[in-house]
C-alpha positions in Angstrom: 113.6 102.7 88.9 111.4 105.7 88.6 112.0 108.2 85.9 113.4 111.0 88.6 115.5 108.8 90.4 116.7 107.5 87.0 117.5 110.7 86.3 119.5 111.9 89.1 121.3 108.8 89.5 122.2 109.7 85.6 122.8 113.2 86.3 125.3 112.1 89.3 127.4 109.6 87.2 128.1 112.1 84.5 129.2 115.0 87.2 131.3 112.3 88.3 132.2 111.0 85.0 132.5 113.8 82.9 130.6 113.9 79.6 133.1 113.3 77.0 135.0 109.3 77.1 137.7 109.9 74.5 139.7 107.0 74.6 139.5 103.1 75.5 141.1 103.8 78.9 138.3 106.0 79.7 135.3 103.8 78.8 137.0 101.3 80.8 137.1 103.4 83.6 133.5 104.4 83.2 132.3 100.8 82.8 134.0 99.7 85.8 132.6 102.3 87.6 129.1 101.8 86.9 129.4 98.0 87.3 130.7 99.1 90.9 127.3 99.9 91.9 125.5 97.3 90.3 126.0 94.3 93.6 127.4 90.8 91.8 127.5 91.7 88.4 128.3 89.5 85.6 128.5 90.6 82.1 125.9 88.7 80.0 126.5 86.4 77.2 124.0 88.5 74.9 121.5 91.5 75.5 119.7 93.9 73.4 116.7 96.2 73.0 113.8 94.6 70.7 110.4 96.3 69.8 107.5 94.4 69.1 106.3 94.1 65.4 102.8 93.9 64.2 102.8 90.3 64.4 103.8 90.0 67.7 107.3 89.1 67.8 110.2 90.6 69.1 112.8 92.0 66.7 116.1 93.6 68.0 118.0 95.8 66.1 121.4 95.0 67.2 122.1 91.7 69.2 125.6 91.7 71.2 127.1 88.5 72.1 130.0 88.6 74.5 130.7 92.2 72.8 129.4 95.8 73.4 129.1 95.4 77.2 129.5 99.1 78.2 125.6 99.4 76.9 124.6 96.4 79.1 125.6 98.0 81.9 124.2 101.4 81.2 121.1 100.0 80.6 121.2 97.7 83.8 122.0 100.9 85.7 119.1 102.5 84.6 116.6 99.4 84.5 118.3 98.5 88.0 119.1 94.8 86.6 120.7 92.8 88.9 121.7 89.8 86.8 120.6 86.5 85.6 118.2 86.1 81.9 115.2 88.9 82.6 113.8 91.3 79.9 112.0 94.5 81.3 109.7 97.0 79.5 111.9 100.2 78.4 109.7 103.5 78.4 110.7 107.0 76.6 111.8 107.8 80.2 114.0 105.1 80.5 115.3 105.0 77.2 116.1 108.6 76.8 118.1 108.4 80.1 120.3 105.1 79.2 120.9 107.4 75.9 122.2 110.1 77.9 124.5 108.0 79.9 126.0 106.3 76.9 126.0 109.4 74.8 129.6 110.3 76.4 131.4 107.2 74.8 130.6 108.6 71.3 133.5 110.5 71.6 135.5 107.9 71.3 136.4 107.8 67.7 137.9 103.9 68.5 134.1 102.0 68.3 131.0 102.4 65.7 129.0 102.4 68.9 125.6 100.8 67.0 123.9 100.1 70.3 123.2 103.8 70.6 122.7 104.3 67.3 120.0 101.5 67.6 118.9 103.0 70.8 118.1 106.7 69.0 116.6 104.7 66.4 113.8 102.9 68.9 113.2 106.1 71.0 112.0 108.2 67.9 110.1 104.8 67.1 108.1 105.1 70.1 108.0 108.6 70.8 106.5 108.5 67.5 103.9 105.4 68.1 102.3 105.2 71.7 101.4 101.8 70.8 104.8 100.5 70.3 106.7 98.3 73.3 109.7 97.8 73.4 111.8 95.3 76.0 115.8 95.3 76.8 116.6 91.9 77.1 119.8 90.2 79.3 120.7 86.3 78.7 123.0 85.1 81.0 123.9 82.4 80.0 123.4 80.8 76.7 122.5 77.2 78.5 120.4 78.3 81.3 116.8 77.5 81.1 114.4 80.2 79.8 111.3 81.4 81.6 110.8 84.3 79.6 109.8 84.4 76.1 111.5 87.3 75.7 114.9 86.0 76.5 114.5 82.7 74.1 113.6 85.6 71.6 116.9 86.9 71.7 118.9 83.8 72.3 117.2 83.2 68.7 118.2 86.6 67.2 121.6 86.1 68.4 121.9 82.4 66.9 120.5 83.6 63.2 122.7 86.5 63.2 125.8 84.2 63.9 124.4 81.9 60.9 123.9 84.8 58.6 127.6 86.6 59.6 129.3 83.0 59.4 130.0 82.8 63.1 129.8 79.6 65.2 125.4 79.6 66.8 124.6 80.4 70.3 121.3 79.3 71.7 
């Protein structure tokens, strides 16, 4: 989606939305509502945003497995994702518009809300290196077979962090 059209499309949701989610009720509600106009949507079994290191490699800051799926959709309304394992390319553009979309759950004093935490994070990352890539990454489904290296990137992220927490792999 192009940075303008990202931007009104952001601009109409929260008219429509209101820029303060205060509760559970009302994150529902704006989850559902975005999911609305994304056509056969099905929350994934893991996304996140990962910059590239110097060596090459992907690294994600936050990996969510089967949790924190109001960011997955924010992000697939802004990168127009329609479903299925994909990673895209986020710009400053981009980034700074899914920010500003999910900047109204904050309010809600119930969740830590580390996505956009993470999110802030990466976008002074690459506002500050012009070098610096970074990809938002959707898996499907943890048994589906990966084309993109990107995707088996995170399905690895997501297994190690289980390891390290304790909690049963994925991957």
């Amino acid at each position: 989606m192009s940075s303008s059209k990202a931007e009104s499309t952001v601009t109409a949701l929260l008219d429509e939305l209101g820029d303060r989610w205060e509760t559970r009720e009302k994150i529902a509600a704006a989850r559902e509502r975005l999911i609305a106009d994304l056509p056969g949507w099905k929350d994934p079994a893991a996304h996140g945003l990962g910059v590239y290191d110097v060596s090459g490699e992907l690294v994600f800051g936050v990996t969510n497995a089967g949790e924190h799926l109001l960011p997955a959709v924010v992000m697939a309304t802004v990168l127009r994702h329609s479903g299925g394992s994909k990673s895209y390319p986020v710009y400053t553009t981009a980034l700074e518009q899914a920010i500003r979309l999910l900047r109204p759950a904050e309010a809600c004093r119930d969740y830590d809300h580390p996505n956009l935490a993470d999110w802030r994070r990466v976008l002074k990352l690459l506002k500050g290196n012009g070098q610096l890539e970074a990809k938002m990454v959707f898996v499907a489904d943890f048994d589906d077979w990966r084309e993109d290296d990107d995707v088996d990137d995170l399905c690895e992220a997501v297994y190690y962090d289980a390891k390290r927490n304790g909690r049963p792999g994925r991957g």
